[in-house]
C-alpha positions as CSV (number, residue, x, y, z in Angstrom):
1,X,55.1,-64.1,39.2
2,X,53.9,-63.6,35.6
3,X,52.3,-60.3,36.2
4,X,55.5,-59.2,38.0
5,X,57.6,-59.8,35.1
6,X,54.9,-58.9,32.9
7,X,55.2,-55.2,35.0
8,X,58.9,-55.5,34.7
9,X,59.0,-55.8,30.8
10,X,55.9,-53.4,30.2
11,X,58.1,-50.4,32.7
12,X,61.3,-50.9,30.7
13,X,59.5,-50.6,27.5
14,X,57.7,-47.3,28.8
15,X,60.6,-45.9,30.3
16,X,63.5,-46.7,27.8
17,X,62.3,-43.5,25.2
18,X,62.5,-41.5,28.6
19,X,65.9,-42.6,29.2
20,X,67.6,-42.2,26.0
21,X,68.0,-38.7,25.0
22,X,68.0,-37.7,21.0
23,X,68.5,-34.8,18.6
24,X,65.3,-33.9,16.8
25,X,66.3,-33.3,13.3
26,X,62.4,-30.9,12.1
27,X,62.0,-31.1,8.1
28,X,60.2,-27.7,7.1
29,X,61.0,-28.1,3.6
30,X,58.2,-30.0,1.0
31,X,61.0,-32.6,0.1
32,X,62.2,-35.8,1.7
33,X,65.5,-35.1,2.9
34,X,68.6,-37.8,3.7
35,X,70.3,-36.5,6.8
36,X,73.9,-38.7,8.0
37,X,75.3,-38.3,11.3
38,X,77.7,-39.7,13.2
39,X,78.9,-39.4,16.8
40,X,82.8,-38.9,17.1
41,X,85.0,-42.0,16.1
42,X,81.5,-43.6,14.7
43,X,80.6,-45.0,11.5
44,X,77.7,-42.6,9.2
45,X,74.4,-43.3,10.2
46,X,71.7,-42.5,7.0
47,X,68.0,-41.4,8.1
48,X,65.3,-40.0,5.8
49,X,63.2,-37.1,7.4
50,X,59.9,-36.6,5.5
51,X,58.8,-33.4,4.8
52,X,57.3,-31.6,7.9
53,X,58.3,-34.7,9.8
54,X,60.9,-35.5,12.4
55,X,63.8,-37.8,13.1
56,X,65.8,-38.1,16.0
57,X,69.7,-38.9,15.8
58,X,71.3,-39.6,18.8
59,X,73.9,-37.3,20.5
60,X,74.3,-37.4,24.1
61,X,78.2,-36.9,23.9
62,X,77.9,-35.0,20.3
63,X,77.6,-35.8,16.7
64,X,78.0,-34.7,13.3
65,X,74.7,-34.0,11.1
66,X,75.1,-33.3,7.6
67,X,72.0,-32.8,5.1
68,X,73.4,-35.1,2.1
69,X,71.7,-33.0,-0.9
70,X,73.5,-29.8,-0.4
71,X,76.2,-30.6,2.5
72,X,75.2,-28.0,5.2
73,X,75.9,-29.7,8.4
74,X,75.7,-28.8,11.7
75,X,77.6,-30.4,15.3
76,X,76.4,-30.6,18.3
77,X,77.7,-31.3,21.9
78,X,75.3,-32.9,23.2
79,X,71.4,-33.7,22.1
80,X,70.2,-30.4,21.0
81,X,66.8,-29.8,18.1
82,X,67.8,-29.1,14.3
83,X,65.5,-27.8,11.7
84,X,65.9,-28.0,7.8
85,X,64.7,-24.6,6.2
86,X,65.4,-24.8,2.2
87,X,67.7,-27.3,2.2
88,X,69.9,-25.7,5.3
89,X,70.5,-27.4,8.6
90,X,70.0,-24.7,11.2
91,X,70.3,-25.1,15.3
92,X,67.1,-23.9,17.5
């Protein structure tokens, strides 16, 4: 019985990242950047994407990213990848 629930716990935990679908929000820029989004009707959600690193945000039924330093913002419909290039937010 402990091994079953053990399996249980252990499948949920591997599967769960599968499950859940995210924007990737790619930093190309040499700079931390603050990122807020929001999905519709939501309150604004603050991340930090380190340079060259990557965040995800997500949008299964759309949001709203906007890059905090210089405004640029982007929405998607659904989970989609976005990459900062000097300090713009662009959609692949």
């Amino acid at each position: 019985m402990k091994r079953y629930i053990m399996f249980i716990v252990l499948s949920i935990l591997i599967a769960l990242p599968i499950l859940v679908d995210a924007a990737s929000i790619e930093n190309g820029d040499n700079e931390v950047h603050q990122i807020k989004g929001r999905v519709t009707g939501k309150e604004w959600v603050y991340v930090e994407v380190n340079p060259n690193g990557t965040k995800y945000f997500n949008c299964r039924f759309g949001c709203e990213l906007v890059l905090e330093k210089t405004g640029s913002s982007v929405q998607l419909e659904t989970d989609g990848d976005v990459y900062i290039r000097n300090g713009i937010l662009n959609v692949k």
